[in-house]
Backbone as CSV, one residue per row, in Angstrom:
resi,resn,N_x,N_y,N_z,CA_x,CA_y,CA_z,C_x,C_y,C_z
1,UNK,-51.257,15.746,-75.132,-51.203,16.192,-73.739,-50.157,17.278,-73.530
2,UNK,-48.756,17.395,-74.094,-47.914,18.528,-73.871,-48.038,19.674,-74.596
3,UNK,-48.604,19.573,-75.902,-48.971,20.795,-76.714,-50.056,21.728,-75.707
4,UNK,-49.937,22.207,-74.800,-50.691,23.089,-74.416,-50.931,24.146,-73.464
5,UNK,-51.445,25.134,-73.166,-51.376,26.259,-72.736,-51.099,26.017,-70.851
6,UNK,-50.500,26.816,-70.093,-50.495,26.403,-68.621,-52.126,26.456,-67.819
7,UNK,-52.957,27.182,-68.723,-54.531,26.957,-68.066,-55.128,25.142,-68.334
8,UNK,-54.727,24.795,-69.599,-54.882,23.643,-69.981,-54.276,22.748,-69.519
9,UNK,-52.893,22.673,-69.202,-51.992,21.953,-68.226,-52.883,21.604,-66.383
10,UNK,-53.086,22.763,-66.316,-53.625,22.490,-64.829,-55.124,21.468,-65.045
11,UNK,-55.941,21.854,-65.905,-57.177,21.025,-66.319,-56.834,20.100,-66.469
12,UNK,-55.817,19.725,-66.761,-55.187,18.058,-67.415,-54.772,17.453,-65.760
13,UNK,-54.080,18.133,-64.873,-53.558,17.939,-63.465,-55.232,17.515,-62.573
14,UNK,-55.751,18.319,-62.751,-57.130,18.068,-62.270,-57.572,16.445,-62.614
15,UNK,-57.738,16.193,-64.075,-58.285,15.135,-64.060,-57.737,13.716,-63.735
16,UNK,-56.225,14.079,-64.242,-55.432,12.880,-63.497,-55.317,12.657,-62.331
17,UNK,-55.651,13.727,-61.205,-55.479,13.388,-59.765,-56.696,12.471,-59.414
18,UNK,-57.629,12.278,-60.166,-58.762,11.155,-59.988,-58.193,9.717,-60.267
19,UNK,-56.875,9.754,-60.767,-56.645,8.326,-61.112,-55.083,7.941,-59.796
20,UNK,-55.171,8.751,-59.085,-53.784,8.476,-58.125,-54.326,7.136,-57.100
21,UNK,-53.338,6.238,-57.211,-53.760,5.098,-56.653,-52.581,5.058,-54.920
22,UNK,-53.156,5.107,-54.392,-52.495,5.884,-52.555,-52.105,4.388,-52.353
23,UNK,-52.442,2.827,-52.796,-51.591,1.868,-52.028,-51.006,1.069,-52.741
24,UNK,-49.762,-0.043,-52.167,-48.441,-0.658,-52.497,-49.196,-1.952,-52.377
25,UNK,-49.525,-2.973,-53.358,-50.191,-4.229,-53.746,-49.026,-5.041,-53.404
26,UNK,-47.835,-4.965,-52.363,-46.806,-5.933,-52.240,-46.079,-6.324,-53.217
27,UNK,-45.890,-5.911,-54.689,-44.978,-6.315,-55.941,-43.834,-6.732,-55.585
28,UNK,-43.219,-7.452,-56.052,-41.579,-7.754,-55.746,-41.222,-6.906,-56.464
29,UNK,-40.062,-6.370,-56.412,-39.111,-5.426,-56.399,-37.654,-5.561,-57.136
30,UNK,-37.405,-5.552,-58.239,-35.900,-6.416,-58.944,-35.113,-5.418,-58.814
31,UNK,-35.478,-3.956,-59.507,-35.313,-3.063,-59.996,-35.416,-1.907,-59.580
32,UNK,-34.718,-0.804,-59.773,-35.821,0.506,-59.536,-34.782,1.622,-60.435
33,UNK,-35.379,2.734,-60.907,-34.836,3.961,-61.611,-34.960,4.998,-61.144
34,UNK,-33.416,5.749,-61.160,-33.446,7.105,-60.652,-33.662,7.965,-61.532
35,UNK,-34.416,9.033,-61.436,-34.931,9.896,-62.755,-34.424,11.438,-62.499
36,UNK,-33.439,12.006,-63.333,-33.112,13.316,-62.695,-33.677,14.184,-63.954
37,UNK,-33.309,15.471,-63.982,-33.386,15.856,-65.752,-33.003,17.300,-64.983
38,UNK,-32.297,18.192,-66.374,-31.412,19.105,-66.299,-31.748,19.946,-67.448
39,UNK,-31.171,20.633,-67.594,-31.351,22.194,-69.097,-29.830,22.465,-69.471
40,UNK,-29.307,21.313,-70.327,-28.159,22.206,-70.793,-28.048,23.769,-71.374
41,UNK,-29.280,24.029,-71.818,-29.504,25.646,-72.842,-31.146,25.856,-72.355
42,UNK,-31.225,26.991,-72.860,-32.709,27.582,-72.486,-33.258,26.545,-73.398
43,UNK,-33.033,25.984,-74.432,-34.100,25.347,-75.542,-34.181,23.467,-75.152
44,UNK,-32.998,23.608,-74.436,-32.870,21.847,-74.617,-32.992,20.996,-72.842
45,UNK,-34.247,20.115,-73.082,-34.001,19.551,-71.260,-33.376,17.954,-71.934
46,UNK,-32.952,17.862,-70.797,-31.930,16.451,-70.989,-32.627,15.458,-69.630
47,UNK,-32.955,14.252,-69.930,-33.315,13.103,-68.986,-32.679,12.165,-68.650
48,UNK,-32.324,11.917,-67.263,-31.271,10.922,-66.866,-31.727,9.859,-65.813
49,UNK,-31.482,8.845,-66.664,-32.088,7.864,-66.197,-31.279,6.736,-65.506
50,UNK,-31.332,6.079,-64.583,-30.032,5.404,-63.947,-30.718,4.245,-63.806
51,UNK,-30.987,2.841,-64.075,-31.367,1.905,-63.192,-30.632,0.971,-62.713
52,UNK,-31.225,0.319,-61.311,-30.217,-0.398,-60.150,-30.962,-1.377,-59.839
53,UNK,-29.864,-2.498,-59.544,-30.584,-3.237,-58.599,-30.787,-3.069,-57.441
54,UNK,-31.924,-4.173,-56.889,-32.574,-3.577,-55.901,-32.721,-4.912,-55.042
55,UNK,-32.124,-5.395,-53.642,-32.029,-4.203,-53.053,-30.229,-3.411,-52.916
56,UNK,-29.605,-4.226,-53.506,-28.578,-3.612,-53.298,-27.832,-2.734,-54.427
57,UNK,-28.824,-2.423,-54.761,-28.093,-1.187,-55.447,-26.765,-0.733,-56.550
58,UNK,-26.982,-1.697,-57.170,-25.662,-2.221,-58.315,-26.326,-1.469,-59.551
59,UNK,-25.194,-0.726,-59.970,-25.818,-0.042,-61.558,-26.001,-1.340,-62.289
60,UNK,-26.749,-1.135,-62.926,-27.185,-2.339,-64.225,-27.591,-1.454,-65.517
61,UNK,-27.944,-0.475,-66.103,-27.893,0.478,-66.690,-28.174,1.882,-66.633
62,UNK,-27.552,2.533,-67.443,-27.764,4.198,-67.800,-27.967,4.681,-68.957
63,UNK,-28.972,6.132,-68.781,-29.201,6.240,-70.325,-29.562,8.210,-70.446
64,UNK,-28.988,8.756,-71.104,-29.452,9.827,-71.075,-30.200,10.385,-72.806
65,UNK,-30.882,11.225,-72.829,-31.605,11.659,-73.791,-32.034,13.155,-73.399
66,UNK,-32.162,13.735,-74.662,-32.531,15.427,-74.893,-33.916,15.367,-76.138
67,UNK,-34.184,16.536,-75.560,-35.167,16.975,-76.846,-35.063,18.233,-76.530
68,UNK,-36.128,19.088,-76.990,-36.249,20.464,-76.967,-37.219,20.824,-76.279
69,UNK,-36.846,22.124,-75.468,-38.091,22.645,-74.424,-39.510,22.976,-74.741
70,UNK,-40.199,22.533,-74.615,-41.247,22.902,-75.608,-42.447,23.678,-74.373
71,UNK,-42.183,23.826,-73.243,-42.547,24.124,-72.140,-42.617,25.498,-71.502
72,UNK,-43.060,26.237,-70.740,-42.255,27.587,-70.126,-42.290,27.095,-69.063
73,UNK,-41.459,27.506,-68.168,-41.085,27.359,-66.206,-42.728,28.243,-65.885
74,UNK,-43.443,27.074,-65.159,-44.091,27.409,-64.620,-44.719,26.655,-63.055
75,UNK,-44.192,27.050,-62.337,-44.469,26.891,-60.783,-45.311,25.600,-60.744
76,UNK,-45.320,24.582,-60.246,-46.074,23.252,-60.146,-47.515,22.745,-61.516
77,UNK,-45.813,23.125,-62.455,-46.507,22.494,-63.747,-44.984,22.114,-64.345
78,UNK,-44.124,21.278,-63.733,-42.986,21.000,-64.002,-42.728,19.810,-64.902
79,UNK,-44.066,19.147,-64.593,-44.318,17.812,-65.336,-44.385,17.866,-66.698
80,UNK,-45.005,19.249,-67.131,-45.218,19.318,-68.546,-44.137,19.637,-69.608
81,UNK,-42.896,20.070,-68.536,-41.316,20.354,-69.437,-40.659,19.246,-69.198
82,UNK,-40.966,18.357,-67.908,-39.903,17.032,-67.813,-40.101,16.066,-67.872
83,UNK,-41.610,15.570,-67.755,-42.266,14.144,-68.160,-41.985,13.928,-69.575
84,UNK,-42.175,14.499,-71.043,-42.039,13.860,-71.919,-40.553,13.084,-72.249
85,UNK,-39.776,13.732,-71.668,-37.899,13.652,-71.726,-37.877,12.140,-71.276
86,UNK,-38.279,12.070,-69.785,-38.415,10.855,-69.306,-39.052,9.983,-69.768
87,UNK,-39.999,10.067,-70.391,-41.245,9.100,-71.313,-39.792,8.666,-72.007
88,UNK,-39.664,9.547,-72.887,-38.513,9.211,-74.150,-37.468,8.383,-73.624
89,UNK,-36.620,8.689,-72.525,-35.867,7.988,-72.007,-36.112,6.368,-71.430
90,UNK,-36.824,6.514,-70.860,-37.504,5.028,-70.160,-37.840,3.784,-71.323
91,UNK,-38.315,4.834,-72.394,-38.791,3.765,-73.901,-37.432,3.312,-74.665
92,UNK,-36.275,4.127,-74.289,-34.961,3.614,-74.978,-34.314,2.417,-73.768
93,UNK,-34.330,2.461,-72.582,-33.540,1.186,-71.772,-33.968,-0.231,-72.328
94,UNK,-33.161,-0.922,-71.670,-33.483,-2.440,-71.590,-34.362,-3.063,-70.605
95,UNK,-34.175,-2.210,-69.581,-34.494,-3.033,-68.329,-35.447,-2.539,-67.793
96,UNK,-36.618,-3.347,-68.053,-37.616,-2.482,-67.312,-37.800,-1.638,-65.576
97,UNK,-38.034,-0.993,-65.343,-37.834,-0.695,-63.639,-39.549,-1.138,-62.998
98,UNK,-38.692,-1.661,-61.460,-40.319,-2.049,-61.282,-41.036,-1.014,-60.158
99,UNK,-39.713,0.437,-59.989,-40.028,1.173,-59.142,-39.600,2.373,-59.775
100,UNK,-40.312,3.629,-59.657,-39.638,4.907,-60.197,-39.326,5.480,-59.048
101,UNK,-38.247,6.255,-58.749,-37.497,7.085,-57.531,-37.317,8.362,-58.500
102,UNK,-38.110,9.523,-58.170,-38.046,10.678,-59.422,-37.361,11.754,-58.306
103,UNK,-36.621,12.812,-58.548,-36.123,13.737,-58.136,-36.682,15.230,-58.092
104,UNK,-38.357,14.967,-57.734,-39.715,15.572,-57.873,-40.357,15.504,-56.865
105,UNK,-41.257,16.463,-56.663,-42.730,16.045,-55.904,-43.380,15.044,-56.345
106,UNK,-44.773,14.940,-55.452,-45.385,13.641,-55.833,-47.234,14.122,-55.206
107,UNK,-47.312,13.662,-54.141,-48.942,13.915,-53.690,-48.504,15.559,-52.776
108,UNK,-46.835,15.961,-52.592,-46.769,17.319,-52.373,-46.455,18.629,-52.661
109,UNK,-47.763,18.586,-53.236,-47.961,19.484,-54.599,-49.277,20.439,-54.428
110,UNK,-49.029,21.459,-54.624,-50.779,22.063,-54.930,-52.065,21.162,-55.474
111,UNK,-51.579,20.503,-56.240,-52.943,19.788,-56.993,-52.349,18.516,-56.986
112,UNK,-51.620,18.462,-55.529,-51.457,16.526,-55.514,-50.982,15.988,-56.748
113,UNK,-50.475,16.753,-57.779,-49.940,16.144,-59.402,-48.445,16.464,-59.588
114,UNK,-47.167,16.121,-58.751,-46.097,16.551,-58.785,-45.746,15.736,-60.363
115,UNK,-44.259,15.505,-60.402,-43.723,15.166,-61.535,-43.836,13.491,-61.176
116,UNK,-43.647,13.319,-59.816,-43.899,11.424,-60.093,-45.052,10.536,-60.002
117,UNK,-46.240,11.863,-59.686,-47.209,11.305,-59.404,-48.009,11.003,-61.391
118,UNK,-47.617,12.090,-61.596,-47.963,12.139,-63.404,-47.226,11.315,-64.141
119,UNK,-45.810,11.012,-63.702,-45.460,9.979,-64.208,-46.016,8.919,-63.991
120,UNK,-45.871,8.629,-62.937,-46.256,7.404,-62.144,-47.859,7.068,-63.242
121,UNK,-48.452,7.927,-62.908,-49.717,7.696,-63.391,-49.995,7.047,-65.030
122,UNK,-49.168,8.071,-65.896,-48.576,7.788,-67.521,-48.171,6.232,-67.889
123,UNK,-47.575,5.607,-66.329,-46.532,4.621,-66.866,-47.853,3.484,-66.253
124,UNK,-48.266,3.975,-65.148,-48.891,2.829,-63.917,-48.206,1.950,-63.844
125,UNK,-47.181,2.983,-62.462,-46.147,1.672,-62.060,-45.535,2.791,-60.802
126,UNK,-45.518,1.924,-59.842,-45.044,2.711,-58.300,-44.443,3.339,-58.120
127,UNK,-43.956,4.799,-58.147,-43.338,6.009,-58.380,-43.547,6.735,-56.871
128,UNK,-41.948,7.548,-56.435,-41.800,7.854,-55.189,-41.217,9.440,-55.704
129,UNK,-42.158,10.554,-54.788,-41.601,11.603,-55.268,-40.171,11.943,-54.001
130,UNK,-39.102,12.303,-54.139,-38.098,12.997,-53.356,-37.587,13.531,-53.744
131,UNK,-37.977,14.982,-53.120,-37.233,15.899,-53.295,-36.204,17.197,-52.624
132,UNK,-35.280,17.888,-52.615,-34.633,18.135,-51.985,-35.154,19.923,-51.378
133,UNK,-36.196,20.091,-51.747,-36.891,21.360,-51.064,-38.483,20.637,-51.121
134,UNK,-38.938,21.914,-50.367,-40.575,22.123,-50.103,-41.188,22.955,-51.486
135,UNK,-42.191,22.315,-51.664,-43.054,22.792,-52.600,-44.008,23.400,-52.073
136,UNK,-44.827,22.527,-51.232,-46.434,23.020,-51.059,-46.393,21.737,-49.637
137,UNK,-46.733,22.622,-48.776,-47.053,22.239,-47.503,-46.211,22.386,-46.372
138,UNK,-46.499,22.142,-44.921,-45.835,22.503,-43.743,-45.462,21.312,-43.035
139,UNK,-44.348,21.300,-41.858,-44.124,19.943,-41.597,-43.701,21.220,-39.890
140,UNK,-43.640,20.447,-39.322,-42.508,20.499,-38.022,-41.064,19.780,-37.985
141,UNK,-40.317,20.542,-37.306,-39.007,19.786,-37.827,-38.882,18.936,-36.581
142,UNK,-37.947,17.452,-36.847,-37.493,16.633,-36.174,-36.270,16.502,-35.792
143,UNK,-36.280,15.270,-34.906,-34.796,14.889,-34.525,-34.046,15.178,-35.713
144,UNK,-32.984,15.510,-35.211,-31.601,15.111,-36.651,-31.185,14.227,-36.881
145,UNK,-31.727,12.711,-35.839,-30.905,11.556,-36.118,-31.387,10.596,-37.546
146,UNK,-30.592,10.351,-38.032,-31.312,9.423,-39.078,-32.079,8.761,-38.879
147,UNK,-32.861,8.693,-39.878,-34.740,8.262,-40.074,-35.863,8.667,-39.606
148,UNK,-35.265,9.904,-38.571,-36.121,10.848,-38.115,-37.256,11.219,-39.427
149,UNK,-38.780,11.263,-38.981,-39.570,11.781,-39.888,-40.745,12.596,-39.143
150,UNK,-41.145,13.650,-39.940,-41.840,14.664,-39.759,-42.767,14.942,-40.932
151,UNK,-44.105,14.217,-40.745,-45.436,14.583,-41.659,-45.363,15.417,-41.597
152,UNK,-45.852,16.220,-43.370,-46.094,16.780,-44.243,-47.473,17.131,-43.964
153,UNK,-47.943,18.240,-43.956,-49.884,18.686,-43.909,-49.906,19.730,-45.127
154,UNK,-51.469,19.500,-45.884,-51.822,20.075,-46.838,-52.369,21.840,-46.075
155,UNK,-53.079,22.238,-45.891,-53.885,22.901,-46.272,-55.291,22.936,-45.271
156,UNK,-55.529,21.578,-45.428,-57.131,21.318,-44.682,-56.584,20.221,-43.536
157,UNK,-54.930,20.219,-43.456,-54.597,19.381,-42.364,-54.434,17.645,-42.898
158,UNK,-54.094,17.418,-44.061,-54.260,16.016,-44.686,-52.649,15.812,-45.101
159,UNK,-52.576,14.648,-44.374,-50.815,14.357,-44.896,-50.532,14.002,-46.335
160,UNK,-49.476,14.700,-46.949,-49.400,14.576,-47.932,-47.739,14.814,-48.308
161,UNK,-47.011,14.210,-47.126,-46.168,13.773,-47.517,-44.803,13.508,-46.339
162,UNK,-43.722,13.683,-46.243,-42.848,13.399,-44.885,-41.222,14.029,-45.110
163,UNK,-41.091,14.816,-44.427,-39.666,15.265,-43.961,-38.945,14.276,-43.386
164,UNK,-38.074,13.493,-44.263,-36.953,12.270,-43.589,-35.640,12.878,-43.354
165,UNK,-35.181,12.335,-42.511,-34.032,12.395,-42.575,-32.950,10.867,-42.504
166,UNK,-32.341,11.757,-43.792,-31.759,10.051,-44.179,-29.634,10.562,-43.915
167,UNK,-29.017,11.142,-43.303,-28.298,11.139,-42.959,-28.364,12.069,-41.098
168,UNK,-27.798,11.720,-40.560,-27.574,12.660,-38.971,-27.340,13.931,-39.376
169,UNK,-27.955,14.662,-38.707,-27.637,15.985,-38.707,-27.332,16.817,-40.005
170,UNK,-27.868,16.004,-41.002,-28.193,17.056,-42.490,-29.724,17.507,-42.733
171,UNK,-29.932,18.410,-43.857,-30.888,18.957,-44.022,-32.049,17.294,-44.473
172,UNK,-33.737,17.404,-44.200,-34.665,16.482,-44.363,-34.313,16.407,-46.482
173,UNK,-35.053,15.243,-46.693,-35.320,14.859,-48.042,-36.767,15.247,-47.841
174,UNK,-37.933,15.582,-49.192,-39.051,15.523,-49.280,-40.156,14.598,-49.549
175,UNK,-40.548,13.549,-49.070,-40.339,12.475,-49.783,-42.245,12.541,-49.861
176,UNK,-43.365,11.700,-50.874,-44.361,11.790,-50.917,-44.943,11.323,-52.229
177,UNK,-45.780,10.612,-51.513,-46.587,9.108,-53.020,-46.265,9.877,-54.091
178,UNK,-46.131,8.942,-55.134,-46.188,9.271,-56.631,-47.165,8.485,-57.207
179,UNK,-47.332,7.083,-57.138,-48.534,6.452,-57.682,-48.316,4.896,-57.127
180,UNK,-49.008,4.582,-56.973,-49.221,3.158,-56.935,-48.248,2.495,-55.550
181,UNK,-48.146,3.347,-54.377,-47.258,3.064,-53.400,-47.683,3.984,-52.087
182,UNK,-47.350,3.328,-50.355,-48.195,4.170,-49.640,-46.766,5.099,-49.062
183,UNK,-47.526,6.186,-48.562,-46.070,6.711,-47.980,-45.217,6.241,-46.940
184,UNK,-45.524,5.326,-46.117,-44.556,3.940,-45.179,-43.622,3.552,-46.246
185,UNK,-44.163,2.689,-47.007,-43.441,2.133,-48.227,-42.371,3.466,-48.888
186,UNK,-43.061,3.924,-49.655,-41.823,5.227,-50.188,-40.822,5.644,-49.270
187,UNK,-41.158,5.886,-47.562,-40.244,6.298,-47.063,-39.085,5.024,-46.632
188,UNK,-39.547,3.716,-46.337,-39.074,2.812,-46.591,-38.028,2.499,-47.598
189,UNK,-38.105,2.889,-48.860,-37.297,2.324,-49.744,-36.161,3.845,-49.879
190,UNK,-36.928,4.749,-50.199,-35.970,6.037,-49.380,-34.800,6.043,-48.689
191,UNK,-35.040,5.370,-47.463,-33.544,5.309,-46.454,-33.448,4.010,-46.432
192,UNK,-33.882,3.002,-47.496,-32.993,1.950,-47.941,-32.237,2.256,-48.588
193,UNK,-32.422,3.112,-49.668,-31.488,3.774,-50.838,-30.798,4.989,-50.633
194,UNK,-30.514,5.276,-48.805,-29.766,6.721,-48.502,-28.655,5.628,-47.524
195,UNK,-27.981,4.918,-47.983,-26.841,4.409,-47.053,-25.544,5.115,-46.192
196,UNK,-24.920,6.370,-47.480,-23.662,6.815,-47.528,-24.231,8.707,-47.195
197,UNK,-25.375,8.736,-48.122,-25.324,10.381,-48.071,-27.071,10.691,-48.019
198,UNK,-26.965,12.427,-47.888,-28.285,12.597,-47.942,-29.268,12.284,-49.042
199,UNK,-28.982,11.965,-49.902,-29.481,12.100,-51.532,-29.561,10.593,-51.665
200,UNK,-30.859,10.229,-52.238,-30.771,8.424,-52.103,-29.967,8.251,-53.419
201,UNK,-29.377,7.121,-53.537,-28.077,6.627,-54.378,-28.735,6.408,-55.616
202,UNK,-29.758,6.461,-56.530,-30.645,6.206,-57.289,-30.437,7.725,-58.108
203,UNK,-31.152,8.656,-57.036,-30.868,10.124,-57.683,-29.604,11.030,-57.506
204,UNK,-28.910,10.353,-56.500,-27.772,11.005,-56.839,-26.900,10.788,-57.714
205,UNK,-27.167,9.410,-58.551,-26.102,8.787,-59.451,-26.885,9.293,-60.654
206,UNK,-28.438,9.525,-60.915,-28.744,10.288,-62.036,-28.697,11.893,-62.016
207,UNK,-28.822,12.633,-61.050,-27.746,13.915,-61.100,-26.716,14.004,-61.971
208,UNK,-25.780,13.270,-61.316,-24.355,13.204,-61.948,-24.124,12.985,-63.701
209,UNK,-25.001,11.552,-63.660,-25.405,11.619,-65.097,-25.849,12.918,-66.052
210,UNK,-26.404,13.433,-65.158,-27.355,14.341,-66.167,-26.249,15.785,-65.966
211,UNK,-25.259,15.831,-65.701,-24.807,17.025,-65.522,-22.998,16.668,-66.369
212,UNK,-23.534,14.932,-66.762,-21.844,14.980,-67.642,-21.163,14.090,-67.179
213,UNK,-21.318,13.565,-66.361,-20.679,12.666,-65.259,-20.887,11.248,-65.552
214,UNK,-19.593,10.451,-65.858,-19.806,8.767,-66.319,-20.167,8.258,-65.134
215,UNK,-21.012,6.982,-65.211,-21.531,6.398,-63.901,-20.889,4.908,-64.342
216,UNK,-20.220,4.323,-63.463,-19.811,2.989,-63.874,-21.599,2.422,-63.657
217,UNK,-21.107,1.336,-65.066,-22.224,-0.292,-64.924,-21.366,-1.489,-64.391
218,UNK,-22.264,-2.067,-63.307,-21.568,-3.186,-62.901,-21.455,-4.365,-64.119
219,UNK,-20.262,-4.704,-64.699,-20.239,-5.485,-65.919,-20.681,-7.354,-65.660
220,UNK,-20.460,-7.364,-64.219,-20.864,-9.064,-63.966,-22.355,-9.403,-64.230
221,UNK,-23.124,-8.219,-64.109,-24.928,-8.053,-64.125,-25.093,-9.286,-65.613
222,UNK,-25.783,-10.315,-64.696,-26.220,-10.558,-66.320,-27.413,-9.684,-66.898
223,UNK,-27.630,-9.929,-68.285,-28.674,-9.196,-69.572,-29.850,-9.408,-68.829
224,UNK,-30.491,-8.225,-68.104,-31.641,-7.699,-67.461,-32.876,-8.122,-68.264
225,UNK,-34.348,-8.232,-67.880,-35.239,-8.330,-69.171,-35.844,-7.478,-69.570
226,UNK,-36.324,-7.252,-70.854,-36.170,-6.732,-71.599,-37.997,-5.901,-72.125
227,UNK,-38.130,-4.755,-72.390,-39.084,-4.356,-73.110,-39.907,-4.885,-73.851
């Protein structure tokens, strides 16, 4: 699937958007992972992976990993330079996550195939895209007060995703399905996980990770289960 040309990439986006599953089957929730990823050098992307408990939000592990770019930057085909990193990463933790929180698009995307919706899809397991700009689509802006939200429209007028605001009077988050979750739910767990700042605590603690930055683990956590 990554060996291949950006005409072939989009053909591949095409067929997976037939498998995006738009609702949240009620799962309990132990867990969830923040997914960031970064470019130390033109050749090398790095994946940072944070997972927490949930709902309160206690590190329980971190993990970062590199490989080599094997990708070119190409405009809403982002999945194909940063999904494998994350594949790699997710297969080294302990703890399984029972939610992905990616630092990506998701259903707001040109071809509805952001980075968490392809994940999401790869792993089949409930994945929330947020992200901190607009990709693809229009919104109206809202109140500034926190939790203010403002649907997202495609194109032909179809929501496809929501302008939150998860602190007063800061700029919206992007937030919009990734797989297996509805957008109530995503925005839901969203400004559960934006307590202190604009950036939910999931991806802002894998940012940091991914840019060099030690993240304490809460050491009382007992041994999470396991792969």
């Amino acid at each position: 699937m990554w060996d291949v040309t950006p005409r072939e990439a989009i053909q591949i986006q095409h067929r997976l958007n037939r498998l995006i599953n738009l609702s949240w089957d009620g799962r309990k929730v132990s867990t969830l992972a923040g997914l960031d990823v970064s470019f130390p050098d033109k050749k090398t992307v790095l994946g940072a992976i944070v997972i927490l408990s949930w709902p309160d939000l206690k590190v329980l592990e971190t993990k970062t990993v590199t490989q080599p770019c094997r990708f070119p930057y190409v405009p809403g085909l982002l999945a194909f330079r940063e999904v494998p990193v994350l594949l790699f990463g997710l297969s080294k933790i302990r703890r399984e996550p029972d939610l992905l929180l990616c630092d990506a698009q998701g259903l707001a995307h040109q071809r509805r195939m952001g980075l968490a919706t392809h994940l999401g899809i790869l792993l089949d397991k409930p994945a929330i895209g947020c992200a901190k700009s607009v990709l693809y689509g229009t919104y109206e802006e809202s109140s500034d007060e926190k939790g203010s939200i403002s649907y997202m429209y495609d194109d032909f007028g179809d929501v496809i995703g929501a302008a939150v605001r998860t602190r007063k009077g800061v700029k919206p988050v992007y937030v919009s399905i990734g797989h297996r979750i509805d957008l109530e739910k995503a925005i839901e767990v969203v400004l559960a996980c934006s307590p202190k700042y604009r950036i939910p605590e999931p991806l802002r603690l894998a940012h940091k990770l991914s840019v060099g930055e030690v993240i304490d683990v809460d050491a009382s956590d007992e041994e999470g289960s396991l792969f």
